[in-house]
KELUM-470103 format. One record per atom (N, C-alpha, C, CB): y, x, z. Coordinates in steps of 0.1 Angstrom, whole numbers, plus 5000, padded with zeros to 4 digits. Glycine has a CB too. Layout:
N
YXZ
...
***
This chain:
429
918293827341
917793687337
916993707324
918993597334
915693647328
915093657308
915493587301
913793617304
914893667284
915593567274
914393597266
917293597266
914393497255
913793507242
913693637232
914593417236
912893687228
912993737217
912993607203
911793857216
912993657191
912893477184
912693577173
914493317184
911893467165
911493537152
913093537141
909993427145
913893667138
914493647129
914393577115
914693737128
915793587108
915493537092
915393647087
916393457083
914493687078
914693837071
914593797055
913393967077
915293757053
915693697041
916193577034
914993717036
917193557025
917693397021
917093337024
917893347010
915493337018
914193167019
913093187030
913093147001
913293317037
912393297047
912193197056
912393377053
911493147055
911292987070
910493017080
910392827066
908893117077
908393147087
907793337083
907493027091
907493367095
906693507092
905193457101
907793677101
904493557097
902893567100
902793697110
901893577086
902493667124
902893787137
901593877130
902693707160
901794007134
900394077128
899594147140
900794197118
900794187148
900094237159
901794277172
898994407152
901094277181
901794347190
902094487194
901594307198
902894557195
902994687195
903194737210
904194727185
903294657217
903494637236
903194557239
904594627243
902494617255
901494497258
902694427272
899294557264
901994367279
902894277287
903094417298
902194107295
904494407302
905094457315
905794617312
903594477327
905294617296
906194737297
907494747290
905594827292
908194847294
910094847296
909794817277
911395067304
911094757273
911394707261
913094717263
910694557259
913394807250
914694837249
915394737238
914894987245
916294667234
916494627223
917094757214
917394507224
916494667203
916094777191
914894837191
916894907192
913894807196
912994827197
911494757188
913194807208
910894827181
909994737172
909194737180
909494767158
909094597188
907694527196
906494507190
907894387200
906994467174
905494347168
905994447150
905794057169
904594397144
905094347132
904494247126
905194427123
905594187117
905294067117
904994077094
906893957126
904293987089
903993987075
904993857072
902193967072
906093857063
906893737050
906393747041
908493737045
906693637033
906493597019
906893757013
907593457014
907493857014
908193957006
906594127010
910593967015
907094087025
906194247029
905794257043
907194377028
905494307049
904894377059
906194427067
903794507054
907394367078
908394387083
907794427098
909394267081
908994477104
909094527116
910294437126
909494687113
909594377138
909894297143
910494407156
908794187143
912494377153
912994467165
913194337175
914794577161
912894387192
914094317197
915194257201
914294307198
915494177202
916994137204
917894167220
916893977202
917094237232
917094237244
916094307246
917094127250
916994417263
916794457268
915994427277
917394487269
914594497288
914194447300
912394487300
914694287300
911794417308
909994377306
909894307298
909194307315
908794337292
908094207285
907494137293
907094227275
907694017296
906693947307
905693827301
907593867320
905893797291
904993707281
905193707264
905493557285
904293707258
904093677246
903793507241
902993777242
904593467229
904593307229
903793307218
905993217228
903393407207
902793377200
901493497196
903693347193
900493417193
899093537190
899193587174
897193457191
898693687171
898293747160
897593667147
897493827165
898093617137
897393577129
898193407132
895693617132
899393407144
899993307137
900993297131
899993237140
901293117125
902893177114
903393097126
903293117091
905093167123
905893157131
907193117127
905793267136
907992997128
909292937119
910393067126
909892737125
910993047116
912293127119
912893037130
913293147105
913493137139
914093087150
913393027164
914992997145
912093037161
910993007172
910993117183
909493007166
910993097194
910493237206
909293267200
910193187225
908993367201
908193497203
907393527215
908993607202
908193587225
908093637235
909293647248
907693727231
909193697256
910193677269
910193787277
909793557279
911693847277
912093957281
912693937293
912894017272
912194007304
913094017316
913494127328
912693937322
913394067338
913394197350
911294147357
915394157368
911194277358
910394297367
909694197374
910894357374
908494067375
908293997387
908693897385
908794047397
910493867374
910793717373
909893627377
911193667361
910393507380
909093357370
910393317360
908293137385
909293337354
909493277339
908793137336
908893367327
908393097348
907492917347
908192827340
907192807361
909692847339
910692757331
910892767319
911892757335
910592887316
910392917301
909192877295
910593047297
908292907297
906992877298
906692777293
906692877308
906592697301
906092547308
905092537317
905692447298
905292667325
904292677334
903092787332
903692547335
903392847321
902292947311
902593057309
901992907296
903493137320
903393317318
902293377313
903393397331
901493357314
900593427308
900393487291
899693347311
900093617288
899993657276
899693537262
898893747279
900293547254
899193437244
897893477240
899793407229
896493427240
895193437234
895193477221
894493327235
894793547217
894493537203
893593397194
893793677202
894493377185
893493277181
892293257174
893993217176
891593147173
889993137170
890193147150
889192927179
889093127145
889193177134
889293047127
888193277130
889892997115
889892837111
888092767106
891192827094
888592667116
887292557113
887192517101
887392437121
886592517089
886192497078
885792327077
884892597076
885792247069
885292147074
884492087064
886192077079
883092077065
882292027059
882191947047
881891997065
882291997036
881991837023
881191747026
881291857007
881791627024
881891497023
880291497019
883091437013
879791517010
878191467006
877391597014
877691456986
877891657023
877191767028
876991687043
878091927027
877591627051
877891627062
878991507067
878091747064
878591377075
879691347076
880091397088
879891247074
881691337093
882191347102
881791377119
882691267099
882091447125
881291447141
882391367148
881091627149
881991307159
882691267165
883991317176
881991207169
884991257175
885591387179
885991377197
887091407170
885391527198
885191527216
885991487224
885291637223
885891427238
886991417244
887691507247
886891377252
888891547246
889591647251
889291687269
891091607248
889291837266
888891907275
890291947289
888392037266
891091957277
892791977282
893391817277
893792137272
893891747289
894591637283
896291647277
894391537295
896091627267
897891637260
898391527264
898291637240
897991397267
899091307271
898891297285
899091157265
898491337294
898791417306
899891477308
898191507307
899591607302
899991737302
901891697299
898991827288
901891607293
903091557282
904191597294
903191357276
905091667282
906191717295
907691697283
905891937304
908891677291
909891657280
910691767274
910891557284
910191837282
910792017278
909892027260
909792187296
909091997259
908592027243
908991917233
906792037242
908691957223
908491837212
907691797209
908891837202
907691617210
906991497211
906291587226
905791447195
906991617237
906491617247
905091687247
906591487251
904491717241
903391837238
903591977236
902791807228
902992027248
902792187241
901692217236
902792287250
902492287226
901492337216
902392447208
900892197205
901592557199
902292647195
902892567183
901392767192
903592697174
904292627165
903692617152
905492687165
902592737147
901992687137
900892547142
901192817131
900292537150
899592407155
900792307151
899092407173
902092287155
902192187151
902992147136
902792147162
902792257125
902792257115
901792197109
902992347113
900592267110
899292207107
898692067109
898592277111
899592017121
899091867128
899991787120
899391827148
901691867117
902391767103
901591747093
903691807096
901291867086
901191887075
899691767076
900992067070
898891737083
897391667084
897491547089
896291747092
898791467092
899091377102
898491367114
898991267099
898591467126
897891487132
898691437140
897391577133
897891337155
898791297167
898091407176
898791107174
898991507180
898991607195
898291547206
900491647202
898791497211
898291387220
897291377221
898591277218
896491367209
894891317203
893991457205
894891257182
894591597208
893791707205
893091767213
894291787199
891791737218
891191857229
891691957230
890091897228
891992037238
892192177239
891892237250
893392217236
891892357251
891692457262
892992487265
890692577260
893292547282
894092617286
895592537285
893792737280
896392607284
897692537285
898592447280
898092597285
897892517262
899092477255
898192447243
900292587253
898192347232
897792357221
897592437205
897992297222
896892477207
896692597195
896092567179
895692707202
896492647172
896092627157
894492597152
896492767150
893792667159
892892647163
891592507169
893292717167
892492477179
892192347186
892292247172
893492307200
893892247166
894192147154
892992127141
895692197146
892492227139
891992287128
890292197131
892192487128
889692237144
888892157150
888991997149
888892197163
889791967153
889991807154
890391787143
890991747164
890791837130
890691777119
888891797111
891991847110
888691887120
887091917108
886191757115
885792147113
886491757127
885791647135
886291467128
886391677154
887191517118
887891357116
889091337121
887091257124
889591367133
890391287137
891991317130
890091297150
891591367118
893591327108
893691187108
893891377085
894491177111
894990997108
894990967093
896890947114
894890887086
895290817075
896590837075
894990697075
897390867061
898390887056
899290727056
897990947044
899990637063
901090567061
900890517053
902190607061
901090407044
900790327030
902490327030
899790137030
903190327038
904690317035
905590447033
905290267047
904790567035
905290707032
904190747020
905290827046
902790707018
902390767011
902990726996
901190757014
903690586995
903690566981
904990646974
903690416979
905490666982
907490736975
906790896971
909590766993
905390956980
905391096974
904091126965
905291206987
903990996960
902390996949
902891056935
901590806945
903691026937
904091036918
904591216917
905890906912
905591256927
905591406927
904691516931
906491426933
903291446937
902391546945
901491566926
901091446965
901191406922
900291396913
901391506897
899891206911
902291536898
902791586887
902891746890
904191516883
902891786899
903191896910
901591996903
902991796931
900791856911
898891886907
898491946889
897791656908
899291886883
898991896869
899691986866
898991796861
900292056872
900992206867
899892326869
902392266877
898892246875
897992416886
896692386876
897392396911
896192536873
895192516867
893992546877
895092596854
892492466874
891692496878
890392576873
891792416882
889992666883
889192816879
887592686869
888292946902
887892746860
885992726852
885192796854
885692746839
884092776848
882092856857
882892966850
879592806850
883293056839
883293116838
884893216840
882493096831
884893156848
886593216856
886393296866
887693106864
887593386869
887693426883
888893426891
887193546882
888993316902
890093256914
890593436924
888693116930
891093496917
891293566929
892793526935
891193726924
892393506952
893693446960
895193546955
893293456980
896093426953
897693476952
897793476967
898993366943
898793656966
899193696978
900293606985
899593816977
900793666994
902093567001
903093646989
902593617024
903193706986
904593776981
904793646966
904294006975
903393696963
903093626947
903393486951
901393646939
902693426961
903693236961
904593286962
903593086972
905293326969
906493356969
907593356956
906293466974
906793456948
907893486935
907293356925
907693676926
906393286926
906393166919
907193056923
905193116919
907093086936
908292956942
909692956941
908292936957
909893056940
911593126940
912093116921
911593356948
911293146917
911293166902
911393046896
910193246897
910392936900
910292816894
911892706897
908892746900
911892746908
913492696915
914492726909
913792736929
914192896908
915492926899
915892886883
915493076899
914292876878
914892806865
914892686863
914292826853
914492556871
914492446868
915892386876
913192386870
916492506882
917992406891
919292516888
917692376915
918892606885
920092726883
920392736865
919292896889
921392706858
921692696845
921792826840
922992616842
920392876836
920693056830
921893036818
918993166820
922793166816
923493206800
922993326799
925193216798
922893396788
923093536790
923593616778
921693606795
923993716777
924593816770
924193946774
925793806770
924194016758
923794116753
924894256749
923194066742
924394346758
925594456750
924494576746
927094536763
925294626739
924294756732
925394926741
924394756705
924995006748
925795086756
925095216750
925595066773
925795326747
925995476740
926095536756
927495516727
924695536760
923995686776
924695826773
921595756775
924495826762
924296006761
925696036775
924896096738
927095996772
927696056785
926696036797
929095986790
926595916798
926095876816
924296006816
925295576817
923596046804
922796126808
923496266808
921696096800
924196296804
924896446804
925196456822
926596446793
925996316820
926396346838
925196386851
927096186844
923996286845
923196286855
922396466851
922196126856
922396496846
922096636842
922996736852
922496656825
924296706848
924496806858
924796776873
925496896853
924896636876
925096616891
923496656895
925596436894
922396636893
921296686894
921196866898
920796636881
922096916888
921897046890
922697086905
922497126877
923696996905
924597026918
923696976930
926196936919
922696906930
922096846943
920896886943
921996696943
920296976932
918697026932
918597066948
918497176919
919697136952
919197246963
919297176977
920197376963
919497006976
919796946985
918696876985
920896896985
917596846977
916196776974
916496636969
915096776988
917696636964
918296496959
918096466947
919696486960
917396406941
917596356924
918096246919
916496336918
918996226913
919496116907
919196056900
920096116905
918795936898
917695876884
918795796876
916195746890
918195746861
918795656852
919395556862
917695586840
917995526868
918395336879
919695386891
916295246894
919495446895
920695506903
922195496894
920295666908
921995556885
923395526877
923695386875
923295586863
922795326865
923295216863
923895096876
922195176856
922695136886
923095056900
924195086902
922495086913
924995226904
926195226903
927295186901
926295246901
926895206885
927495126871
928094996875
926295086860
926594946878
927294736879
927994706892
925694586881
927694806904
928294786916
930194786912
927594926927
930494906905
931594996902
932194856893
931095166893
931594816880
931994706874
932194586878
931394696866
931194516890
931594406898
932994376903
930894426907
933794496906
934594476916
935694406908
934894596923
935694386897
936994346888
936094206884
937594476871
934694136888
934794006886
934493966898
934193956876
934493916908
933993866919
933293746919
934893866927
933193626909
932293586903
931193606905
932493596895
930793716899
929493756894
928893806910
929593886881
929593846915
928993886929
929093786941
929694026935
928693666931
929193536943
927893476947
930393386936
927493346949
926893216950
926993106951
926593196954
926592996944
927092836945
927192806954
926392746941
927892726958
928092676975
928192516972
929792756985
927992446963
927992306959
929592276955
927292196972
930092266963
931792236958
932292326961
932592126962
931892426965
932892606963
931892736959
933792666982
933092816956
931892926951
932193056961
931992976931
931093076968
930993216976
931293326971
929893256981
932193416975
932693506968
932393646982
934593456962
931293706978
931093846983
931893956989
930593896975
932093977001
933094097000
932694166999
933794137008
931294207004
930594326999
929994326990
929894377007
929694466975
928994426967
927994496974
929294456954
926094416971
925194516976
924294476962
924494496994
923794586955
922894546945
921694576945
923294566934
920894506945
919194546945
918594576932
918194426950
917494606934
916694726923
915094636925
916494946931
915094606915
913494516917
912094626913
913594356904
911794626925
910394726920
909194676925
910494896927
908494676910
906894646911
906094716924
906094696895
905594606928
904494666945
903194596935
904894546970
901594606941
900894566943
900594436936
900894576951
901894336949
901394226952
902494166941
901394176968
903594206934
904094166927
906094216930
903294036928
906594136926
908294226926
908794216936
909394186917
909494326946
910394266957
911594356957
909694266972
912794356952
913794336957
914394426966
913694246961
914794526966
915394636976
917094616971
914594816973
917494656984
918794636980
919494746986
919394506982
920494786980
921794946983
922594816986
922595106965
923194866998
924394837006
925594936998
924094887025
926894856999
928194876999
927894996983
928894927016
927194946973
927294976965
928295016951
926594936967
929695006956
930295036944
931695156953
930994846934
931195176968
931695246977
931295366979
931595196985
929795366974
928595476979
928595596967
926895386982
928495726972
928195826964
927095826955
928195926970
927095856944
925895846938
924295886948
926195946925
924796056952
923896086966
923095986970
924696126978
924095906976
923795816992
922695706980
925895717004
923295656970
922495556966
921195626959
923295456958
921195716956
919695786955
918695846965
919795886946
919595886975
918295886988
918295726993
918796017005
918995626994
918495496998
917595426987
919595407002
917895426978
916795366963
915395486968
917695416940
915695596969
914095626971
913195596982
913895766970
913995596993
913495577008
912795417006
914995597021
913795377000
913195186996
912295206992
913795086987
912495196980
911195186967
909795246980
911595346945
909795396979
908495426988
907995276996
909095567002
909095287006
908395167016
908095047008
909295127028
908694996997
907994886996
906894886991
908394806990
906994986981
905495036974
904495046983
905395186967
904595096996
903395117013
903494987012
903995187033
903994857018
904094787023
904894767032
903494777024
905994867035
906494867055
907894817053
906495057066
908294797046
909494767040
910394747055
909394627029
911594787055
912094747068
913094577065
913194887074
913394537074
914094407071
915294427066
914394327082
916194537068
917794557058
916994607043
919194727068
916194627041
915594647027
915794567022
914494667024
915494417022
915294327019
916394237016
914594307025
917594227025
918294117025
919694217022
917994007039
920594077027
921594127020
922594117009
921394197017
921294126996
921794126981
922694046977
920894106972
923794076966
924694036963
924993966947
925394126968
923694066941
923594086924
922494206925
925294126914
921694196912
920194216916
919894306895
919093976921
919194416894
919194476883
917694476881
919894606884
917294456869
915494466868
915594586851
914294226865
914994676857
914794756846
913594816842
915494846849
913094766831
912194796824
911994916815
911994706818
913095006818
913195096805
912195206804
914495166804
911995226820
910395346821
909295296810
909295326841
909195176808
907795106797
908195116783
907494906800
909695166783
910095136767
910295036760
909395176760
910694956770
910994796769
912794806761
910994686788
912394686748
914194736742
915194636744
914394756726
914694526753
915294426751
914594326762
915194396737
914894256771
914694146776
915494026786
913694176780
915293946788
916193886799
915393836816
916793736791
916193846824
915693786833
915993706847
915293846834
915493646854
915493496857
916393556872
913593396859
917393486875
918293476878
916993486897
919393336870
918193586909
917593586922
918293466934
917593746926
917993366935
918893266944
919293316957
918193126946
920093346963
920993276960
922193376950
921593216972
921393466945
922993536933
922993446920
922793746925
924293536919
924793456907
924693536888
926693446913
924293616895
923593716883
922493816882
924493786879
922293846876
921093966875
921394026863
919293916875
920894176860
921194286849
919694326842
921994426856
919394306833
918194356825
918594456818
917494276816
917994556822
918194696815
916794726805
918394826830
917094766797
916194796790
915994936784
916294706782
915094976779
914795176778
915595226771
913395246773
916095376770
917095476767
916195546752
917395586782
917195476742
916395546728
917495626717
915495396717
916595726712
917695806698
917295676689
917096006690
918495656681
918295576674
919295606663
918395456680
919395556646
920295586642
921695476646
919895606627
922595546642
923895486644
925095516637
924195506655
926495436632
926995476624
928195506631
926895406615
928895616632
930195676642
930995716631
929795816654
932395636633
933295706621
932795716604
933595866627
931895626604
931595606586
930495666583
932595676576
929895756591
928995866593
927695816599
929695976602
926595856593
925195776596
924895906607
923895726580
924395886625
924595996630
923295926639
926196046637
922596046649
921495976659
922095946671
920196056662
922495856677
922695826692
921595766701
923795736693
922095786714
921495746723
921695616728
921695826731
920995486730
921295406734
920595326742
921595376728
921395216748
920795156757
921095006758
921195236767
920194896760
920794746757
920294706768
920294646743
921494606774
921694586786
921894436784
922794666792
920694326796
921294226790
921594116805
920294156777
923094066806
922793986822
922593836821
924094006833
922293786831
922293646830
922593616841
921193586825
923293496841
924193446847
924193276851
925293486840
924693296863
924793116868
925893026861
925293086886
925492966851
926692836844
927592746856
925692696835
926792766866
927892656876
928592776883
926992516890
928592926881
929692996886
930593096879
929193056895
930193066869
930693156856
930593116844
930193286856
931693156832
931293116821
930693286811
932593026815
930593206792
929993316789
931193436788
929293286776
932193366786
933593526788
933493526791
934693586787
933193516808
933793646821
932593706821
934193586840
931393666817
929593756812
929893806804
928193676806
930693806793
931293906780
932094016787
932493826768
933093996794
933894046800
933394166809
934593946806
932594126816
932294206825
930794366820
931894086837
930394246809
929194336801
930094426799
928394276787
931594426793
932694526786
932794626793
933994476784
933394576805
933494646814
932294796822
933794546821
931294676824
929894816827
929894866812
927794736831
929794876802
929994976789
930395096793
930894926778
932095016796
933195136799
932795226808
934495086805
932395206820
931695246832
930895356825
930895126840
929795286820
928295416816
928795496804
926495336808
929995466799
930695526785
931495646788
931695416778
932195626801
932995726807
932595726821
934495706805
931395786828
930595786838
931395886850
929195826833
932595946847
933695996857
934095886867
934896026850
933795746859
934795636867
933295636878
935495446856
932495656879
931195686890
931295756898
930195726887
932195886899
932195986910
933895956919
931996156903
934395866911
935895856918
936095746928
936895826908
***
């Protein structure tokens, strides 16, 4: 019997991915587990596995479109099925789509009239779709987002496409905005507007990537609805670097290196387990409490910060979490990031100390409930037993969700990772 493939979630805020290409064409065997497509998120360049075994006997969506989470994809079966019920009559491969219709300024050109439709949609109207129209799924994003009636859109071939929409809006035919909806969203679009600056003659607009809206959208959310605290501890490395000195020497011959960020990841994973708090998330009137800790490592790509995360991190050998932090970091740095890279996270570490950074804080990842700013490893003087001596040190600072924690259990737990990097044995046990 066929089924769906469907675009996964590959992360907390994902809503949609952007298909990039197909990696199989129609009719050949498809195993689940299998990367068919890959697809581009807001974060990276992912690999789209199957969910099912069988043929491919149709593709639901072309290259270059965006795709909601939980939309079909494509359609897996036996050999020959009809799939006309899945369909709506449209086995056939998806087209690739046309390139977006631009639409003329206003003192350049007015409006063209808009064609009769070639393909009739209120014809066509069947109750198997929504609002009885087929059409893809970015098309009928673009017809919301423009008040577009489907119904209204010439098209070719089967089904209505992004394309077709993009046309019938350059031709005119968006409807006017509602006088009864437009007025409740004037006041938030117009305050929204006056946050964004606009490029001057002597500026330069270069386009923000998907990743970059991305970390503006996530970031702005996080500080205007999440209540940061944070706290400061000052931590004495020299054990935690002695250790990684010689665990290093024990793993040279295995091509394993263990870094500062590997420790510390450790560290907070190892120290989490005595607050479960901190490894939680708001849930509005309860608070999610993590059984697994998994803590991510935020590393600068290109396009801006994404987020890798070590599974079952306060479980894992130092080893295991330094060949997975490297295998990550690489791929995100490419771009190929796989989807368990990404998600997951439980509590999230940003370390600046490679730059020589001595001090900073940072903005909380939703849905966790904390994040760790690590800051760079310096000789500094220090006073031990009365005695003015040079130590090694290190200032560590977290911040934390006020609606899931207070500042003592953020005191408490800072105490605790101290102890941890202070006596770095409690890391190999």
């Amino acid at each position: 019997m066929a089924e769906y493939i469907v675009m996964p979630k590959l992360g907390f805020d994902m809503r949609e991915g952007e298909l990039n290409q197909w990696l199989y064409e129609i009719g050949q065997q498809v195993n689940k587990g299998d990367i068919v497509a890959e697809i581009e998120s807001d974060k990276a360049t992912l690999e789209l596995e199957s969910q099912v075994t069988g043929v491919l006997l149709a593709t639901l969506a072309s290259p270059g479109d965006l795709v909601a989470v939980g939309e079909n994809v494509a359609i897996v079966g036996e050999e020959g099925e009809d799939i006309s019920g899945l369909t709506g009559g449209d086995s056939a491969p998806a087209e690739a789509e046309a390139a977006p219709v631009e639409s003329a300024p206003a003192a350049e050109a007015a409006p063209a009239p808009v064609a009769a439709p070639s393909g009739d949609a209120a014809g066509k109207a069947d109750t198997e779709f929504p609002a009885g129209v087929k059409a893809t799924p970015v098309a009928r994003r673009i017809a919301t987002d423009n008040n577009v009636d489907l119904l209204q859109v010439p098209f070719e071939g089967e089904r209505i496409r992004k394309a077709d929409v993009e046309a019938f809006i350059a031709a005119g035919g968006a409807s006017a905005t509602p006088a009864a909806t437009a007025a409740p969203a004037a006041a938030p679009v117009a305050m929204a507007e006056a946050q964004i600056a606009t490029a001057g003659a002597n500026d330069t607009a270069v386009p923000a990537s998907r990743l970059r809206q991305a970390i503006a959208r996530r970031m702005t959310e996080s500080k205007q609805t999440v209540p940061h605290f944070q706290v400061t501890m000052d931590i004495d490395m020299a054990p935690a670097m002695a250790l990684r000195k010689q665990v290093n020497g024990m793993l040279e011959a295995e091509g394993i290196k263990v870094s500062v960020n590997d420790i510390i990841v450790k560290a907070a994973g190892v120290a989490l387990k005595d607050y479960p708090n901190l490894n939680a998330s708001f849930g509005g009137d309860h608070i999610i409490q993590h059984n697994d800790i998994n803590v991510g490592s935020a590393v600068a790509t290109e396009n801006g910060l994404l987020v890798v995360v070590q599974k079952n991190t306060d479980k894992s050998p130092l080893s295991v979490i330094a060949q997975d932090n490297k295998e990550m970091i690489g791929r995100a740095r490419e771009g190929k990031v796989h989807p368990d890279d990404v998600s997951g996270g439980t509590f999230s570490v940003s370390n600046l100390g490679i730059y020589g950074i001595d001090q900073f804080t940072a903005i909380i990842n939703p849905p966790e409930a904390a994040i760790l700013a690590i800051g760079g490893i310096h000789q500094v003087p220090v006073v031990v037993d009365g005695e003015l001596t040079i130590g090694t040190r290190m200032k560590a600072t977290i911040s934390v969700d006020h609606r899931v924690s207070d500042g003592a259990e953020g005191a408490e737990y800072m105490v605790r990772f101290k102890q941890v990097l202070e006596n770095p044995m409690r890391l190999l046990v």
